[in-house]
C-alpha positions, 0 to 999 in steps of 0.5 A: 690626076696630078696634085694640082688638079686633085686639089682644085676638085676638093676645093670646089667640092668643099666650097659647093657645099658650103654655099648650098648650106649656107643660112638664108631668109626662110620661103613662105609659100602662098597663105590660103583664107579657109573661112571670114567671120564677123570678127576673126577669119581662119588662114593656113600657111606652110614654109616651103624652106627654113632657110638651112636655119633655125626657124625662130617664129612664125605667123600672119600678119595684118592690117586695115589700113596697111597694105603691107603688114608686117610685125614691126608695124602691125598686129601679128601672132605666133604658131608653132616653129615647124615648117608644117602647115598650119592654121590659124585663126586671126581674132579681134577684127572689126565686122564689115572692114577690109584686112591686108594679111600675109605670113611671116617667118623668122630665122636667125637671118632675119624675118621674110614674108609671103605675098599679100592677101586680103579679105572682108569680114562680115557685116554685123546683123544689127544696126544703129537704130534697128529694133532689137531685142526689147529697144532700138539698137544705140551702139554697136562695138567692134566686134558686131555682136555686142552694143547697147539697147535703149527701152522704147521710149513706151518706157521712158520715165521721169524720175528723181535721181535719188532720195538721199540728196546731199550724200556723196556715194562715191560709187559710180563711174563715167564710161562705156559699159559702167552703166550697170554697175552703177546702177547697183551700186546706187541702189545698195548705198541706199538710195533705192526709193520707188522714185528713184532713176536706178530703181525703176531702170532696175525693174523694168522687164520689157518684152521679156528683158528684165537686165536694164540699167540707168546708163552712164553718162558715156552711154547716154553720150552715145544715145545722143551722138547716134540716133538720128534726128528722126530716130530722136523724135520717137523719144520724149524731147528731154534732159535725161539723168545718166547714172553717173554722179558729179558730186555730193548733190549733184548727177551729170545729166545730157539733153537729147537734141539740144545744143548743150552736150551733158551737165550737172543737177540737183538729185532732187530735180526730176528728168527722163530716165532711158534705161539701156541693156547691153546684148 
């Protein structure tokens, strides 16, 4: 074989091997969805190749409202950097919605994807409306298990909001899931008279429920905005005190099925009282 051509072969032979090693976007074969929940669902992925590179990252990504999820636009999560399979499970989803997911996989060239998958999460068992553990389901969070539960309106009373009534407590709060709270507070500033809104919703034990609370002013706001008008006539036709106060003598209060949203009066005045739970 002559020099010229024995260099040719060696030239080829190197630059063969060189484009075989070269570094590309990790392969990603197809996600596989092992079980759907009401809030999560567990997903297996598996890189087929690396890339001949360093794999950085990988993971799923998903979405209910982008049929093409990616990292830069959607919710995502990270496993480990092998190219095993492996599961994941994807939390935090909202019950009875539909998600877009696929698995990502990222090299030192840059990030590649694996077809698009998609799947339901399951309906929650409760319902606005519904009743429920001592009440009527009001609320139902994102993750289906979780809300809130006015006491059947058997338990609706009329109350003074406190008996201090020009003393600023400066103890409760306005928003979803402060209604507790505040309860407690009210009553351990001192305001826990018999007659008073935040006692009695404190001692209520109704169908063997004993953790009620007078409810915030958010959460009132939520009675108000999702019972339905029917649902609304099984309740006294009223203005209700929430446990949220507005100044040094007044509280906010809301009006059920009237054209007023909240506002404000004297903890003196007497008004229902709805207390509420949360499951």
């Amino acid at each position: 074989m002559n020099r010229f051509v024995r260099f040719t072969f060696i030239l080829f032979v190197i630059c063969s091997c060189n484009k075989s090693h070269t570094p590309q976007l990790a392969q990603i074969g197809s996600i596989k969805i092992i079980t759907v929940g009401i809030n999560k669902a567990v997903v297996t992925n598996i890189i087929v190749s690396t890339g001949n590179a360093s794999l950085l990252a990988k993971g799923l990504c998903w979405s209910s409202s982008n049929a093409l999820p990616a990292i830069e636009n959607s919710p995502f999560s990270t496993g480990g950097i092998t190219n095993s399979s492996s599961s994941d499970t994807v939390k935090g989803l909202i019950y009875n919605s539909k998600y877009y997911i696929r698995a990502y996989a990222t090299n030192e060239i840059g990030t590649s994807y694996s077809a698009v998958d998609s799947f339901s999460t399951l309906p929650s068992k409760y319902s606005v409306g519904q009743s429920a553990e001592g009440g009527n389901v009001l609320y139902i969070d994102s993750t289906g298990e979780h809300g809130l539960i006015a006491a059947g309106s058997v338990y609706v009373a009329s109350r003074r909001w406190a008996d201090d009534v020009w003393t600023k407590l400066g103890v409760t709060q306005t928003g979803y899931g402060t209604g507790f709270s505040n309860t407690i507070n009210i009553i351990n500033a001192g305001n826990n008279g018999n007659g008073t809104a935040a006692v009695y919703c404190s001692n209520l034990v109704a169908d063997g429920y004993d953790d009620w609370f007078l409810p915030s002013i958010e959460e009132m706001w939520l009675f108000r905005n999702n019972l339905t008008f029917a649902q609304w006539l099984s309740y006294p036709w009223n203005i209700y005190w929430s446990s949220s106060e507005a100044s040094g003598h007044e509280a906010f209060f809301v009006v059920i099925g009237g054209l007023a949203s909240y506002d404000r009066e004297t903890k003196d005045i007497s008004y229902s009282v709805l207390p509420m739970r949360r499951y």
